[in-house]
BALOBA-1460 file (C-alpha; in Angstrom, 3 decimals):
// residues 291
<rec num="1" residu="x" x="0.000" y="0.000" z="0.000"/>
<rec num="2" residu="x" x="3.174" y="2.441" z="0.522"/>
<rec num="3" residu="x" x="3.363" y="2.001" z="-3.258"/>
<rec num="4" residu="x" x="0.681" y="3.745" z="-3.816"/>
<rec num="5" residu="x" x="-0.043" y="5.746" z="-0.869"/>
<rec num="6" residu="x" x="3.819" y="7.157" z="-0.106"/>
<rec num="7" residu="x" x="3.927" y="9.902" z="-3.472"/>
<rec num="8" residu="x" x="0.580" y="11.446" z="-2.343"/>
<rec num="9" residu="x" x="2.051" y="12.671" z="0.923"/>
<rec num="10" residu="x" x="3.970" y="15.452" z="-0.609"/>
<rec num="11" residu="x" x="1.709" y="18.448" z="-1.270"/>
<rec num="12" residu="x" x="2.641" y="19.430" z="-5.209"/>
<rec num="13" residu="x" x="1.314" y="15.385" z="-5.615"/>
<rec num="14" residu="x" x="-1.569" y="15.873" z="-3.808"/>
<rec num="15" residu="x" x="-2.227" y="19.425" z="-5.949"/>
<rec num="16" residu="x" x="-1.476" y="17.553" z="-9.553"/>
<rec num="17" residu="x" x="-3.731" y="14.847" z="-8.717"/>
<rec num="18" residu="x" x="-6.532" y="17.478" z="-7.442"/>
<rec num="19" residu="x" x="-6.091" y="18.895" z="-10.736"/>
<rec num="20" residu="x" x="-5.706" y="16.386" z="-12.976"/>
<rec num="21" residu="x" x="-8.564" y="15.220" z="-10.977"/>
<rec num="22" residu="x" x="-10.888" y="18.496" z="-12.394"/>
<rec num="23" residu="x" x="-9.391" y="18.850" z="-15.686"/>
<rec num="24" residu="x" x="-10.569" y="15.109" z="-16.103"/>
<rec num="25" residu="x" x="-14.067" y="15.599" z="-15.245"/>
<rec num="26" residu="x" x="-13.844" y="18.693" z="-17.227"/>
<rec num="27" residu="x" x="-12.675" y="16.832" z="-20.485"/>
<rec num="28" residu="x" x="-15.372" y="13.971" z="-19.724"/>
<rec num="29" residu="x" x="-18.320" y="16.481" z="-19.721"/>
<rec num="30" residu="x" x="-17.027" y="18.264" z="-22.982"/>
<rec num="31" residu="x" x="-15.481" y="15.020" z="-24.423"/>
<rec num="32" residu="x" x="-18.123" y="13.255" z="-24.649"/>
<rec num="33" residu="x" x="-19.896" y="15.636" z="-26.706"/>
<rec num="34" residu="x" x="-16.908" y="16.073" z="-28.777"/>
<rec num="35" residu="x" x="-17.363" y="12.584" z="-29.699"/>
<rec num="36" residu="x" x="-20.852" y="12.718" z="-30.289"/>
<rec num="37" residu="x" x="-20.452" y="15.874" z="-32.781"/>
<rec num="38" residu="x" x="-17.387" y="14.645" z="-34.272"/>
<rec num="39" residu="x" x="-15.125" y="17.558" z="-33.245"/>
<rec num="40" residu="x" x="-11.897" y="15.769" z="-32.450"/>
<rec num="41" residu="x" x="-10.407" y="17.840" z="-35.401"/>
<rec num="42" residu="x" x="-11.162" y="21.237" z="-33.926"/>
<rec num="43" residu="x" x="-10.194" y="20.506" z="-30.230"/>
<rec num="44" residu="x" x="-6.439" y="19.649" z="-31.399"/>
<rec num="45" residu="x" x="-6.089" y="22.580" z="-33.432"/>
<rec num="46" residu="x" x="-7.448" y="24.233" z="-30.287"/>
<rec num="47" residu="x" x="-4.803" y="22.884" z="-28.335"/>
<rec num="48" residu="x" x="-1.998" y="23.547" z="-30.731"/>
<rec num="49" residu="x" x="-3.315" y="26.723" z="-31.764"/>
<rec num="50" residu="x" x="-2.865" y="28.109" z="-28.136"/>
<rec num="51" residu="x" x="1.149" y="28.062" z="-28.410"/>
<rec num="52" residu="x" x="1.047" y="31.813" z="-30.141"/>
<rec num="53" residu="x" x="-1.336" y="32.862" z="-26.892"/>
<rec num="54" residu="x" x="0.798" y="30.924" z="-24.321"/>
<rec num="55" residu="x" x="4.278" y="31.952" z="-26.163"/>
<rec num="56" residu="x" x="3.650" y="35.930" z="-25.929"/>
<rec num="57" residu="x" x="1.946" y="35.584" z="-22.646"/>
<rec num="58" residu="x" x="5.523" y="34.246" z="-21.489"/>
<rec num="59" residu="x" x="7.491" y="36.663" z="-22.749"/>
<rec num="60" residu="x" x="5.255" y="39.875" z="-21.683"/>
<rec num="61" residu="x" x="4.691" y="38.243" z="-17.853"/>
<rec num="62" residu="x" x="0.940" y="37.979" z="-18.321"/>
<rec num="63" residu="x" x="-0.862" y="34.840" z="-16.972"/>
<rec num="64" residu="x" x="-0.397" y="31.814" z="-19.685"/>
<rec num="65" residu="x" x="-3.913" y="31.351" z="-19.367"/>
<rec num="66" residu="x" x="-5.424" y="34.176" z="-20.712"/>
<rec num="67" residu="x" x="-2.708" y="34.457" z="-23.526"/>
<rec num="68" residu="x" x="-3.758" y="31.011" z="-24.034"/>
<rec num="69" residu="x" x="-7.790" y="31.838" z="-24.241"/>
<rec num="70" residu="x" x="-7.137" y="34.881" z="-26.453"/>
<rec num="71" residu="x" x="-5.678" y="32.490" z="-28.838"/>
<rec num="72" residu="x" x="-8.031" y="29.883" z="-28.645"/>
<rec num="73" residu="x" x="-10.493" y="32.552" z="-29.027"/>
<rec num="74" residu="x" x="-8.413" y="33.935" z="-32.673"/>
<rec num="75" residu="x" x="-8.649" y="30.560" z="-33.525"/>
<rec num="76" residu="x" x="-12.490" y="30.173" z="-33.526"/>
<rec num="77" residu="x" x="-13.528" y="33.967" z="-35.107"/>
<rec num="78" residu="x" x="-10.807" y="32.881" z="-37.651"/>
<rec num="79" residu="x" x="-12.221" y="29.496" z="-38.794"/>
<rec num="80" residu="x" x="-16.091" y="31.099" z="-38.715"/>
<rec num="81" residu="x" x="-14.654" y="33.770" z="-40.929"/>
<rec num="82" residu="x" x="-13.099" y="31.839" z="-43.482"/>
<rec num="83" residu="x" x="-16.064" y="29.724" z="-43.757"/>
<rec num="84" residu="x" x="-18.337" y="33.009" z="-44.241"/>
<rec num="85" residu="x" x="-16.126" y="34.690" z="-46.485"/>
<rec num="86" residu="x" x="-13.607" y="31.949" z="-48.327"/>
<rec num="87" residu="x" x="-16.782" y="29.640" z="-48.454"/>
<rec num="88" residu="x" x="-14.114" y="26.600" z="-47.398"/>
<rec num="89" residu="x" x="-15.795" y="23.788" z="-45.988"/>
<rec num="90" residu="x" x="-15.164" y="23.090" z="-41.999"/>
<rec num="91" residu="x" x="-12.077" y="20.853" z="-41.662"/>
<rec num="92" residu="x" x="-10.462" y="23.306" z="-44.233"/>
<rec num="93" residu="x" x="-11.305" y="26.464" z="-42.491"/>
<rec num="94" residu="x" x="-9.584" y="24.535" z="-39.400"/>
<rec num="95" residu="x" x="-6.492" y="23.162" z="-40.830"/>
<rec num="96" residu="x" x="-5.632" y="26.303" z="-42.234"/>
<rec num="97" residu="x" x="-5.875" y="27.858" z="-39.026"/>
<rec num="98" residu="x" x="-4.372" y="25.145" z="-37.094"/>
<rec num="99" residu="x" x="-1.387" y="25.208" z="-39.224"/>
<rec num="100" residu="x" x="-1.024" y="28.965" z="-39.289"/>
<rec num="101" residu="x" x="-1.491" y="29.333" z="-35.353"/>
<rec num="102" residu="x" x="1.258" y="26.779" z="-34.874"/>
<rec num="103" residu="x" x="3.537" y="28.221" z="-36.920"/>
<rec num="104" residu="x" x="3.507" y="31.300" z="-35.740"/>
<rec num="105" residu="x" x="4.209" y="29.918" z="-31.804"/>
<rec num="106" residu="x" x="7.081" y="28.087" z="-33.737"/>
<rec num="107" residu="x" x="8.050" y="31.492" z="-34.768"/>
<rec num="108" residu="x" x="7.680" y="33.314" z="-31.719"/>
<rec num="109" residu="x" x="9.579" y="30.388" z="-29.375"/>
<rec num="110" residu="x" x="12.242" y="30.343" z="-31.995"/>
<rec num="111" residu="x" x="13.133" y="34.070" z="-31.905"/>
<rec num="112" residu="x" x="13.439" y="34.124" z="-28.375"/>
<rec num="113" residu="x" x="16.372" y="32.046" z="-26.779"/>
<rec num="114" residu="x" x="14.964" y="32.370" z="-23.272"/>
<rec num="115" residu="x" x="12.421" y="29.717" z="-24.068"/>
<rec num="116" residu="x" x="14.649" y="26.587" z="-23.965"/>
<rec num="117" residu="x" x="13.300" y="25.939" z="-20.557"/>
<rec num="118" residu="x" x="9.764" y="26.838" z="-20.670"/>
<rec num="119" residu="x" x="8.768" y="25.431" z="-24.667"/>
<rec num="120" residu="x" x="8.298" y="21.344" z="-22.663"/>
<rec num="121" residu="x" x="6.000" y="22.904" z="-19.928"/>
<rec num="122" residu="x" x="3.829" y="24.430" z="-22.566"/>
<rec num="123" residu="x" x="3.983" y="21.622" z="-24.903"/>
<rec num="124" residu="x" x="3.487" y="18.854" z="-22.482"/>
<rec num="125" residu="x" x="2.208" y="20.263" z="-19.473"/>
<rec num="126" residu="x" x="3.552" y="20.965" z="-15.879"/>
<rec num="127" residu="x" x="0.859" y="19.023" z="-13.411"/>
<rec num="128" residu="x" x="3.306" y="18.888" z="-10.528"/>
<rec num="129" residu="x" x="3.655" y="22.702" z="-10.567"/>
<rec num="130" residu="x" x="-0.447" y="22.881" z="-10.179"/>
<rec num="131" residu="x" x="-0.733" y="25.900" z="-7.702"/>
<rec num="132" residu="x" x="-3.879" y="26.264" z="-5.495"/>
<rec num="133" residu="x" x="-4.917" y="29.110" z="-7.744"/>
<rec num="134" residu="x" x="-4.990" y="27.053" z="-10.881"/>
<rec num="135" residu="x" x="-7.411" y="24.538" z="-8.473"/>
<rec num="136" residu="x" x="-9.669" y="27.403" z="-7.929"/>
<rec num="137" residu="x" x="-9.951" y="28.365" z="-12.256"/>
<rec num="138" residu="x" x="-10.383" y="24.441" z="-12.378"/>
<rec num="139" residu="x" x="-12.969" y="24.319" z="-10.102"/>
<rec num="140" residu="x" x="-14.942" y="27.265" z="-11.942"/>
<rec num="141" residu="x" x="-14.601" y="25.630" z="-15.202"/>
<rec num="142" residu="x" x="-16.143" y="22.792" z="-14.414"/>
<rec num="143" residu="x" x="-18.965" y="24.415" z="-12.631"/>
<rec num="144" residu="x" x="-19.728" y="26.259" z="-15.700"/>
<rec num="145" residu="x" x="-19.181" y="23.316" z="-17.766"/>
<rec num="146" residu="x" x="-21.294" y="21.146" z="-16.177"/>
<rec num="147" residu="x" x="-24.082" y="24.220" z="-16.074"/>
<rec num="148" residu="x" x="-24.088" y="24.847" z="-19.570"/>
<rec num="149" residu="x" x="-23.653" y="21.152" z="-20.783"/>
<rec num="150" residu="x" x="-27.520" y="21.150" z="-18.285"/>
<rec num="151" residu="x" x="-28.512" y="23.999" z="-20.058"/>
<rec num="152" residu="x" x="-28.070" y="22.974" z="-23.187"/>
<rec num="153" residu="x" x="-28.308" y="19.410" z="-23.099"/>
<rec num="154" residu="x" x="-31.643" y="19.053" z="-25.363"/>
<rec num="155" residu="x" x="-30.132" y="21.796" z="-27.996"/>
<rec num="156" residu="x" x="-26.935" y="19.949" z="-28.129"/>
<rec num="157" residu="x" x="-28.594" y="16.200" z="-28.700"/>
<rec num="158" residu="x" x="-31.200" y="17.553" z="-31.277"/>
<rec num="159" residu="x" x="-28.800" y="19.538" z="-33.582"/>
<rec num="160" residu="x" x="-26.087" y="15.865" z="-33.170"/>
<rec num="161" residu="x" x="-29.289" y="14.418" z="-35.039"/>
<rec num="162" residu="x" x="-31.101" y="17.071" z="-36.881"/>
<rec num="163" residu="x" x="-30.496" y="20.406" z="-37.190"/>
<rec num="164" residu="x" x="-33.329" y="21.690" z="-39.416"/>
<rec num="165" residu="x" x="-35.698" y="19.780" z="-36.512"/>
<rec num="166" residu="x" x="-34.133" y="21.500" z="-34.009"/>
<rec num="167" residu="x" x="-34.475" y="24.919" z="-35.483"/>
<rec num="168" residu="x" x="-38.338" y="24.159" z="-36.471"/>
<rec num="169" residu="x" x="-38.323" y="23.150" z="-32.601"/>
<rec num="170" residu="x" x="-37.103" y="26.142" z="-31.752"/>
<rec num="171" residu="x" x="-33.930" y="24.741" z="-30.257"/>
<rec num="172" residu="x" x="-31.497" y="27.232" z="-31.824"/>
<rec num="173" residu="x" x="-29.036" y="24.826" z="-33.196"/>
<rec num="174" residu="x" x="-26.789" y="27.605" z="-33.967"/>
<rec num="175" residu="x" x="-26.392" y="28.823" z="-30.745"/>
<rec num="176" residu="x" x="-25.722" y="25.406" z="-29.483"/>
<rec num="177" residu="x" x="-22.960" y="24.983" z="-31.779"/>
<rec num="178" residu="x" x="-21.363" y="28.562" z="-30.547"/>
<rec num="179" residu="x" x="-21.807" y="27.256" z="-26.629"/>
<rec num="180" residu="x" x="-20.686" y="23.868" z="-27.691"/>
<rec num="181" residu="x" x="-17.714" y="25.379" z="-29.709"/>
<rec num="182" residu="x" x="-16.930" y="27.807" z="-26.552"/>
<rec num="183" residu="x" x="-17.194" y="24.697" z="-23.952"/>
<rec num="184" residu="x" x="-14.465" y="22.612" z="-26.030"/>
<rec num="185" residu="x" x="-12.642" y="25.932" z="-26.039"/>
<rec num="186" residu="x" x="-13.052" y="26.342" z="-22.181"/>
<rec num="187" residu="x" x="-11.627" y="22.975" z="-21.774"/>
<rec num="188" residu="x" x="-8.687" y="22.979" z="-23.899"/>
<rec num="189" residu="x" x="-7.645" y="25.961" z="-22.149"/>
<rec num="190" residu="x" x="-8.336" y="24.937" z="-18.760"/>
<rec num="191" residu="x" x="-6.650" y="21.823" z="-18.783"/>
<rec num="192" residu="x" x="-3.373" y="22.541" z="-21.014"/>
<rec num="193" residu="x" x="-1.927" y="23.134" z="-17.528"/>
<rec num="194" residu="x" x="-2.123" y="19.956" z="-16.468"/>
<rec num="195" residu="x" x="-1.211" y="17.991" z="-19.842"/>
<rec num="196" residu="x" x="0.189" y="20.423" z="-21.880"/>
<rec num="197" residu="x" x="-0.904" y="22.384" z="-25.337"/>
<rec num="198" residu="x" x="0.002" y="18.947" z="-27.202"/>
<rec num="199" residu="x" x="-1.427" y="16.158" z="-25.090"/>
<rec num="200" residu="x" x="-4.683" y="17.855" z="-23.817"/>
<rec num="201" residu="x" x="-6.542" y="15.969" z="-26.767"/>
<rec num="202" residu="x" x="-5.761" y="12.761" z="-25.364"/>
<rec num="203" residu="x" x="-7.300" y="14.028" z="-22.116"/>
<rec num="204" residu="x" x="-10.205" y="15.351" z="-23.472"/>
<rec num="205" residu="x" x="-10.862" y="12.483" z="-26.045"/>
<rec num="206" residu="x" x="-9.652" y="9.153" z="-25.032"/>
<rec num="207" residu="x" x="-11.583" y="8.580" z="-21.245"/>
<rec num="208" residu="x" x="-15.210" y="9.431" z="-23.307"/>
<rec num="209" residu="x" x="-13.722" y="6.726" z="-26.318"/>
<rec num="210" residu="x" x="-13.095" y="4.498" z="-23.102"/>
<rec num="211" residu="x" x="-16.709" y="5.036" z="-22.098"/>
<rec num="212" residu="x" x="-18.503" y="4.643" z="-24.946"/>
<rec num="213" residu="x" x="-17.520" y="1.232" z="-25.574"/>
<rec num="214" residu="x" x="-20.105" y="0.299" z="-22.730"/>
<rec num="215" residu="x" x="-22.627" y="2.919" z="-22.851"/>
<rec num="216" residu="x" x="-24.494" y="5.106" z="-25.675"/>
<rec num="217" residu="x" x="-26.431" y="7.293" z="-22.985"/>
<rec num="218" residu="x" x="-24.699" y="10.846" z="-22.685"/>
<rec num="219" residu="x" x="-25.115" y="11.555" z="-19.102"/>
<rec num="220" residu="x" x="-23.550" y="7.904" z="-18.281"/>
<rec num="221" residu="x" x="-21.264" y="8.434" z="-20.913"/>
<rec num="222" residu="x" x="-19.895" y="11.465" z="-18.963"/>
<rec num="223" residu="x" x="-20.100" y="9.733" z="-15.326"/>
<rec num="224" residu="x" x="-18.058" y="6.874" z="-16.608"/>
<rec num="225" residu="x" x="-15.440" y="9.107" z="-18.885"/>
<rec num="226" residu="x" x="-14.733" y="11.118" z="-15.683"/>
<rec num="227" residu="x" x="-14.117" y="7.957" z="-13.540"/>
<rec num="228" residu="x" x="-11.684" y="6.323" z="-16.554"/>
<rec num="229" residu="x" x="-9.898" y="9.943" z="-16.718"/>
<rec num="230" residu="x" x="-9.874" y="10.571" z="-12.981"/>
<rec num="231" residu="x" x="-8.403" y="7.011" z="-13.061"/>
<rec num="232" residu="x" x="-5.821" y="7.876" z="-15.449"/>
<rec num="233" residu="x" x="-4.590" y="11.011" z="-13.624"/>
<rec num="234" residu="x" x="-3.754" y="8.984" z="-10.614"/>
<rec num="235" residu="x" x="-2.130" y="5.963" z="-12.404"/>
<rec num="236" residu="x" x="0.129" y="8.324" z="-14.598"/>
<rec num="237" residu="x" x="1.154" y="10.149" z="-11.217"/>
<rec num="238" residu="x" x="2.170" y="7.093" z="-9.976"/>
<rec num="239" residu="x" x="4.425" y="5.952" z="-13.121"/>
<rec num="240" residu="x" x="5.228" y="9.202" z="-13.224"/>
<rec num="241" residu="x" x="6.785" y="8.968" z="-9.610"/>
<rec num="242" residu="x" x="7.933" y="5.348" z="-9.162"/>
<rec num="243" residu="x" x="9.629" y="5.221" z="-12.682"/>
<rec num="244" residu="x" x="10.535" y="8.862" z="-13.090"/>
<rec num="245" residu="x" x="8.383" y="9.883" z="-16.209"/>
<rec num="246" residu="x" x="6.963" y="13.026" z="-17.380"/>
<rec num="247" residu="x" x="3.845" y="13.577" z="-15.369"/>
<rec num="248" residu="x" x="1.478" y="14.665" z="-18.164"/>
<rec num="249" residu="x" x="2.794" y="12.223" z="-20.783"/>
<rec num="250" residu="x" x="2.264" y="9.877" z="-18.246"/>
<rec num="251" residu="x" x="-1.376" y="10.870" z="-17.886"/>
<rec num="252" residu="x" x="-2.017" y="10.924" z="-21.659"/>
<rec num="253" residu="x" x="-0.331" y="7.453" z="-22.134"/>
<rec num="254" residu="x" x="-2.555" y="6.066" z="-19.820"/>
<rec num="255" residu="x" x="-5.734" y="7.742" z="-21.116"/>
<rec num="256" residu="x" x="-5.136" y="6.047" z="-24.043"/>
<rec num="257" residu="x" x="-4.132" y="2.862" z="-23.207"/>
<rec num="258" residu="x" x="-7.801" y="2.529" z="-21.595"/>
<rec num="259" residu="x" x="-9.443" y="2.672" z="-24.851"/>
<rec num="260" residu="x" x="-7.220" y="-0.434" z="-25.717"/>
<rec num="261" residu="x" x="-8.633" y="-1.902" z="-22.724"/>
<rec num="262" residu="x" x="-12.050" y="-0.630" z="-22.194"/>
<rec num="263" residu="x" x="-12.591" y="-1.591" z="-25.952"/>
<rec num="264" residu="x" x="-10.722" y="-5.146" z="-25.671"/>
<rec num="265" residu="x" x="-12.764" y="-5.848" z="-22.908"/>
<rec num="266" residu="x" x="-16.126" y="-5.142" z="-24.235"/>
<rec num="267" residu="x" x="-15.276" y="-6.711" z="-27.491"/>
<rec num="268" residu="x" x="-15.674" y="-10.010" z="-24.479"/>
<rec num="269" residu="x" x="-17.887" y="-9.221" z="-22.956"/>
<rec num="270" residu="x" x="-21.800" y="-10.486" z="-24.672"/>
<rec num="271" residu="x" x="-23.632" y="-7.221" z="-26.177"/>
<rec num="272" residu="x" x="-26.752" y="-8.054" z="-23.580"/>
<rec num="273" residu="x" x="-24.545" y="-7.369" z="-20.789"/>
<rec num="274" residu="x" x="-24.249" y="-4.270" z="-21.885"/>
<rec num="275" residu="x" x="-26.446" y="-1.150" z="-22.017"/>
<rec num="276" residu="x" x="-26.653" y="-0.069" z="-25.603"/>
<rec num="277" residu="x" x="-29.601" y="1.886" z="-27.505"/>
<rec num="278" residu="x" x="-29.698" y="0.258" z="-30.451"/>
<rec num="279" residu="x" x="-33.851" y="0.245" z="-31.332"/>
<rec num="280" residu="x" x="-35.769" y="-3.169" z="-31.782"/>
<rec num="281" residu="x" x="-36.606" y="-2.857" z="-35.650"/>
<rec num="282" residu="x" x="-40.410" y="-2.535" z="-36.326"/>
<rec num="283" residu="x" x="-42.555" y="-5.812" z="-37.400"/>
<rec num="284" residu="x" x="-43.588" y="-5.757" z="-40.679"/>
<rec num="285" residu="x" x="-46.860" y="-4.858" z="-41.862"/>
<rec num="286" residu="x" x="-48.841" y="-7.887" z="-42.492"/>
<rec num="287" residu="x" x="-49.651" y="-8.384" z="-46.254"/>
<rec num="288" residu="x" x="-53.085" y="-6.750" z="-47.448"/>
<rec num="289" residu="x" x="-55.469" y="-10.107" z="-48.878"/>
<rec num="290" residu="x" x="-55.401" y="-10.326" z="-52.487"/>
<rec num="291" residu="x" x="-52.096" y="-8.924" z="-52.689"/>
């Protein structure tokens, strides 16, 4: 039991697990609808489109995170205005972006020679420098995620299926695709801290992959993502520790290595002993007489 109880006596531990902790219940909540919408795409350019934001908040002393959010937040006006103006389709208007963004962080770190020590912390995360003010923005981000994701819970699941029904229900698909688009932003930016600019996608995509492979419901999808992430945070600290790792690659490794397993171990187990919402097919109509 030392094993596993020994690193989380030392206070930075007991901080990077607290927030690994939130940023995974954060990514499960958002995750989860990232799955469901098929926005995997847009929440790593996210992520790598923040180095520009994180790189000049550096350099001017200004809190990572907001340089970090104002980026993210380039990112998103950028991709709805080339699709309103260049009439490119989606992934395009993204991968333009994406690759622009990250360039110019390439530029920025390059120019300056006082990032050789600070480039791996914003690439792959510092979790064991967590500081009890980073557990407070944690804490308010997943309040806020888990209110709108409430909210907006019947906008988001009618536009995943239909948008025109949802606008002729009055659902305001667009809108939920702004709030939806803002909550993957929230996350991404919320959690680089713990994981880093390049490995926050694992975080935010691989515990809901995990969960899905033994439930279809949303709200269970999320209850179980969080537990498989929350899960992963503490395993990764403890590689991390024992065999002297990076912390946040750690975490990420681990994240994904439960979809192996989550999905190996479903592909076992028989499909009635799991919950799944696939619909009992309709009898057919009985033939009319003479027919």
């Amino acid at each position: 039991m030392t094993w596993l109880t020994d690193p989380f006596s030392v206070d930075f531990m007991l901080r990077a697990l607290g927030g690994g902790t939130l940023a995974a219940v954060l990514c499960a909540v958002v995750g989860t609808w990232v799955l469901v919408r098929g926005m995997a795409f847009l929440g790593e350019a996210l992520a790598h489109g923040m180095l520009p934001g994180v790189a000049v908040a550096t350099l001017t002393g200004i809190p990572a995170v907001l340089g970090a959010a104002v980026s993210a937040g380039v990112m998103v006006v950028g991709v709805g205005a080339l699709r309103r103006r260049a009439r490119l389709s989606y992934d395009t208007s993204i991968g333009l972006l994406f690759v622009g963004m990250l360039a110019l962080g390439v530029i920025i770190v390059s120019s300056s020679r006082s990032f050789a020590t600070d480039i791996t912390a914003i690439l792959f995360g510092d979790v064991l420098a967590v500081t009890r003010s980073d557990l407070v923005g944690l804490t308010v981000a997943v309040a806020l995620a888990l209110a709108l994701a409430a909210v907006f819970h019947r906008p988001f699941t009618a536009a995943a299926f239909d948008a025109r029904k949802a606008a002729t229900l009055g659902l305001r698909p667009r809108l939920a695709e702004v709030v939806l688009v803002g909550l993957v932003t929230l996350a991404v930016v919320a959690s680089y801290r713990a994981v880093g600019t390049l490995l926050v996608v694992g975080l935010l995509l691989a515990p809901a992959a995990a969960a899905r492979a033994w439930t279809r419901q949303v709200g269970s999808t999320m209850l179980l993502a969080a537990v498989i992430g929350s899960a992963a945070v503490t395993t990764g600290l403890l590689v991390s520790w024992h065999a002297g790792t990076a912390a946040g690659a750690s975490i990420a490794a681990v994240a994904v290595a439960g979809v192996v397993v989550s999905r190996g171990l479903a592909a076992l187990v028989p499909l009635r002993g799991r919950r799944t919402t696939t619909t009992t097919p309709a009898p057919a109509p009985a033939p009319r007489e003479g027919a």
